[in-house]
C-alpha positions as CSV (number, residue, x, y, z in Angstrom):
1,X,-122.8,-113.4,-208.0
2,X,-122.9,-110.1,-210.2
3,X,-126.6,-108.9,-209.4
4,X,-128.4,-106.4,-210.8
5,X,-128.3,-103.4,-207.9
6,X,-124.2,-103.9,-207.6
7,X,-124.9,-103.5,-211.7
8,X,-127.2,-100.2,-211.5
9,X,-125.1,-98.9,-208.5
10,X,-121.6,-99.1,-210.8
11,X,-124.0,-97.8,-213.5
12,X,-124.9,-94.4,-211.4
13,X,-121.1,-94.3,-210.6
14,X,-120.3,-93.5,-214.2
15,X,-119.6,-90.1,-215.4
16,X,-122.3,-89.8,-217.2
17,X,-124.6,-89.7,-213.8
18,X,-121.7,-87.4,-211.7
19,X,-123.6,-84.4,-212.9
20,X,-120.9,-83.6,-216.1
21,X,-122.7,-82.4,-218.9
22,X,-122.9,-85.2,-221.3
23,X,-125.0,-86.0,-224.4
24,X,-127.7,-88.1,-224.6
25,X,-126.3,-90.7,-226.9
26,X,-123.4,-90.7,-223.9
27,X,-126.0,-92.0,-221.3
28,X,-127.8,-94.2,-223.9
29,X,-124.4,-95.9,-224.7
30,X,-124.0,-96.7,-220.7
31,X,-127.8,-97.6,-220.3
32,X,-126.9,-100.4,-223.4
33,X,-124.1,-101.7,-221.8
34,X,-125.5,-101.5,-218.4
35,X,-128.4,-103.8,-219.1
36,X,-126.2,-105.7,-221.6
37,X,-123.8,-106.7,-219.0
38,X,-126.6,-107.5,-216.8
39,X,-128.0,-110.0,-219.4
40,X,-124.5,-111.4,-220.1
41,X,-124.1,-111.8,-216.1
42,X,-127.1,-114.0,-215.4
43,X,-128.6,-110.9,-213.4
44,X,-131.3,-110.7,-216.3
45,X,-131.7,-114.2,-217.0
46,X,-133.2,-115.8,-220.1
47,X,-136.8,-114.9,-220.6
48,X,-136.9,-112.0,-218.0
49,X,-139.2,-109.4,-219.2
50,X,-137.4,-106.5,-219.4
51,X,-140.6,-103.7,-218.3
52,X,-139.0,-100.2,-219.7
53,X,-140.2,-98.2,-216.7
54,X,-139.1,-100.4,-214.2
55,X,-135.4,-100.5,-216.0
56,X,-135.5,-96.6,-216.1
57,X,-136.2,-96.2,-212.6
58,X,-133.6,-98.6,-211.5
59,X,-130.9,-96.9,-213.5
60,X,-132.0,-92.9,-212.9
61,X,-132.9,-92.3,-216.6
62,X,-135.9,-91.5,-218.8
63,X,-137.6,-94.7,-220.8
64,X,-136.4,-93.0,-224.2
65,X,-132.6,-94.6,-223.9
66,X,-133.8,-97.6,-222.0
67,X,-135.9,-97.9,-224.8
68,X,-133.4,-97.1,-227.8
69,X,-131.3,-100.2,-225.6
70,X,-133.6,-102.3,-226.0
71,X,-134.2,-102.0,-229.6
72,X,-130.6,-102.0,-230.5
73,X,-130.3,-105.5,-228.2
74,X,-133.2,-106.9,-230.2
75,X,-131.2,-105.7,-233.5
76,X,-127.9,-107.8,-231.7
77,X,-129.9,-110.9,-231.3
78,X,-129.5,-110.3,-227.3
79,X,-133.6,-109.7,-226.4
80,X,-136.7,-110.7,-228.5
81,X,-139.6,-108.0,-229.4
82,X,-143.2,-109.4,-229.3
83,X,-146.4,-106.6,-229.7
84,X,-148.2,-108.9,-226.8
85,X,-145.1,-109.6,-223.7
86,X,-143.3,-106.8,-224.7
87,X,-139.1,-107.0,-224.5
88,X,-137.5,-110.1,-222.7
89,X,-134.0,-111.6,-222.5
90,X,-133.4,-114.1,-225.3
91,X,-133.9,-118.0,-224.5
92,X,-130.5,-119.8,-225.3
93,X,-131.1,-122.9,-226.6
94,X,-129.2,-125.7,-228.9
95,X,-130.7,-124.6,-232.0
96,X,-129.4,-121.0,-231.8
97,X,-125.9,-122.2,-230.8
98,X,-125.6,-124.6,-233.9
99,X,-127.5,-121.8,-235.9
100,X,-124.6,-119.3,-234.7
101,X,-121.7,-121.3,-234.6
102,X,-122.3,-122.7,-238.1
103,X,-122.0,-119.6,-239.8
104,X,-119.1,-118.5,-238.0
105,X,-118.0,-121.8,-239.3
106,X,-118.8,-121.0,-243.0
107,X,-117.0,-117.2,-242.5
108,X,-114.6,-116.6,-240.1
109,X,-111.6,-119.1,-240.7
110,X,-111.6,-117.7,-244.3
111,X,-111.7,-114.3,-242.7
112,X,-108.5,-115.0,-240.3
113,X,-106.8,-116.2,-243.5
114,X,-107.3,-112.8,-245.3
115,X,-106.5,-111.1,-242.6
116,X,-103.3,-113.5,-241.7
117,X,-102.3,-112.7,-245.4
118,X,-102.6,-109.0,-245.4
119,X,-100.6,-108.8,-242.3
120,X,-103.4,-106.7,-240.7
121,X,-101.9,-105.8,-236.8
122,X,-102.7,-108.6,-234.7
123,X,-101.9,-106.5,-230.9
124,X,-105.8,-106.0,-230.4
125,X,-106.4,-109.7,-230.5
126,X,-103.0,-110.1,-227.8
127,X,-104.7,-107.0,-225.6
128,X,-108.2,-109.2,-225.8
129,X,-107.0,-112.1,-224.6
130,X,-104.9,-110.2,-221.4
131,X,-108.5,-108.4,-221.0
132,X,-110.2,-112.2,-221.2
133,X,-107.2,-113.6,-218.6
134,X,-108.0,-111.1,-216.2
135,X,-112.0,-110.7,-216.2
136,X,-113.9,-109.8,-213.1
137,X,-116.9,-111.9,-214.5
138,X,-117.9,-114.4,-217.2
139,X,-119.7,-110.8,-218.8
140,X,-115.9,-109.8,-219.0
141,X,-114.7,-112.3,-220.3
142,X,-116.9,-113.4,-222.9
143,X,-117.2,-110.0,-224.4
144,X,-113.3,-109.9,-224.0
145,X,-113.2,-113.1,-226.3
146,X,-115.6,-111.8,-229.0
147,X,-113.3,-108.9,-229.2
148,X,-109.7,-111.2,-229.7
149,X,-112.0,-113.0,-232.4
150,X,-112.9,-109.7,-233.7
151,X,-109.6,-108.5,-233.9
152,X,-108.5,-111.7,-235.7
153,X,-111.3,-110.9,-238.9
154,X,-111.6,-107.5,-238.7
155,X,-108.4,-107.1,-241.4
156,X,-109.5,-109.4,-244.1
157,X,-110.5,-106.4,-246.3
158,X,-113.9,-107.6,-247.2
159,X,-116.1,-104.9,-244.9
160,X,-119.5,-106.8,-245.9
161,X,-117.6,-110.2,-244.2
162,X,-117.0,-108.1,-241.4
163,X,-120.2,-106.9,-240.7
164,X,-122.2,-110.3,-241.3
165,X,-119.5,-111.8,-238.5
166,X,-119.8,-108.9,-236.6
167,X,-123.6,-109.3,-236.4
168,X,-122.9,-112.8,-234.3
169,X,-121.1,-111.2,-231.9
170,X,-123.2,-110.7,-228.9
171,X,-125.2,-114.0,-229.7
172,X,-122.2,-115.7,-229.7
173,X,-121.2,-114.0,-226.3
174,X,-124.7,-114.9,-224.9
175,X,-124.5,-118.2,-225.5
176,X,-120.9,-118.9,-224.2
177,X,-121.7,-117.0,-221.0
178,X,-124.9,-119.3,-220.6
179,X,-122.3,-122.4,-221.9
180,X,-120.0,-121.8,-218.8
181,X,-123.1,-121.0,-216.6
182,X,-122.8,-125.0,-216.6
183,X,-119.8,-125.7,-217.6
184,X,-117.1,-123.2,-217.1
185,X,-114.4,-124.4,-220.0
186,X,-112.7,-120.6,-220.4
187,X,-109.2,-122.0,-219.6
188,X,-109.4,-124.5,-222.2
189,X,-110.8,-122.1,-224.6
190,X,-108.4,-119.1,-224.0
191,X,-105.2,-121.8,-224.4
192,X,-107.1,-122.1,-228.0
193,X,-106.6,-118.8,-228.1
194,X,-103.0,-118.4,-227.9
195,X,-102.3,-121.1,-230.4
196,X,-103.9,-119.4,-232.8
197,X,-103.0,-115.8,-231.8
198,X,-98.9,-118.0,-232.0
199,X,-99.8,-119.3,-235.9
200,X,-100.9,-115.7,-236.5
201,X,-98.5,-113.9,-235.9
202,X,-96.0,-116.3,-237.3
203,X,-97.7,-115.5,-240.8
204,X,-99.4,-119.3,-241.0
205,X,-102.6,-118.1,-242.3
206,X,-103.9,-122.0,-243.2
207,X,-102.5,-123.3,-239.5
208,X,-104.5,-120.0,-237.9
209,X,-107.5,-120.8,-239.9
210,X,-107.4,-124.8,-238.9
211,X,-107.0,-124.4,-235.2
212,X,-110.0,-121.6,-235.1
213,X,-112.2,-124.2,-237.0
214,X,-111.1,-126.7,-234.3
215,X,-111.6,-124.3,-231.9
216,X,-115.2,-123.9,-232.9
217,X,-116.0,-127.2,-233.2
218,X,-114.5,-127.9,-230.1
219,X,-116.6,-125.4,-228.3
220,X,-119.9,-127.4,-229.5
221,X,-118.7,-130.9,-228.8
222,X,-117.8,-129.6,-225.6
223,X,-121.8,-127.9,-225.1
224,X,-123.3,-131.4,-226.8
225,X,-120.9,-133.5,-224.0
226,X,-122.5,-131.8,-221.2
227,X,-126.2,-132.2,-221.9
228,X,-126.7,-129.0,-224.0
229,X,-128.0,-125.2,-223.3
């Protein structure tokens, strides 16, 4: 299991600790990710409080880009803000899956037909899904499929669709990491994947567009089946 030292020793491994002079928003992008990745793992599970000292002294840092990380995973939906507990990990529950995956419902199979239509390049969604096939972790691999869905919307030419999808992303990552916590259904999804990635890049935006509805769907029936978050 991914834990959080092996996650704060690769963290001190970075370049940005090896004593090369970086900037600060370098470090605070790695202290994001670091406790990110550690919240997608499992290592900080759901409703750990996350105590900003005790983060900073695990990782070698100041509080100020623990603390800018923590804002900007409140702003992603990935840790919740209250003036009386402080920060902790988001609780994953059934509501905020249907919440999510409805309005990806509404938005993003219209999205892949724009984009399908315009002929936007299509080889970040392949390289996601190579990245997703060979993931050390669940982390990995569920940030390597909200990339290959990324990559599928990002060219439908409407930036404010974009950024409203784009704004479900690490929700949507938290909650399939805690999905295949208990029931690990990756293989199934990523062969979802390639069909649709296959009626993509043949130029079939309404097939695309039906199989990632399916695929959506199919990813909730699959959560309701096995008792729920």
């Amino acid at each position: 299991m991914y834990d959080i030292f092996h996650l704060m020793s690769e963290v001190m491994a970075s370049p940005v600790f090896s004593g090369q002079p970086r900037s600060l928003s370098s470090r605070g992008t790695v202290v994001l990710e670091a406790i990110k990745h550690a919240i997608l793992t499992g290592a900080l599970p759901p409703g750990r409080q996350l105590v900003e000292t005790e983060l900073a002294q695990q990782l070698g840092v100041s509080k100020t880009p623990v603390r800018e990380a923590l804002k900007t995973l409140a702003g992603a939906g990935l840790v919740t803000m209250s003036e009386y507990k402080g920060a902790t990990v988001r609780t994953v529950d059934d509501a905020l899956m249907e919440w999510v995956y409805d309005l990806r419902l509404l938005l993003e199979p219209e999205a892949v037909t724009r984009t399908v239509e315009r002929g936007a390049d299509l080889a970040p969604a392949a390289e996601a899904l190579r990245r997703a096939d060979t993931a050390a972790d669940r982390a990995d691999r569920s940030l390597a499929n909200r990339d290959f869905h990324r990559a599928l919307y990002a060219g439908c030419g409407n930036p404010l669709l974009v950024s409203t999808l784009d704004s479900l992303r690490d929700q949507t990552a938290l909650i399939s990491a805690a999905a295949w916590e208990r029931v690990p259904t990756w293989e199934a999804e990523a062969e979802e994947h390639r069909e649709i990635l296959r009626a993509a890049q043949a130029g079939s935006a309404a097939e695309a567009a039906e199989l990632l509805r399916a695929h959506v769907c199919g990813f909730v029936e699959r959560v309701r089946r096995s008792g729920g978050l």
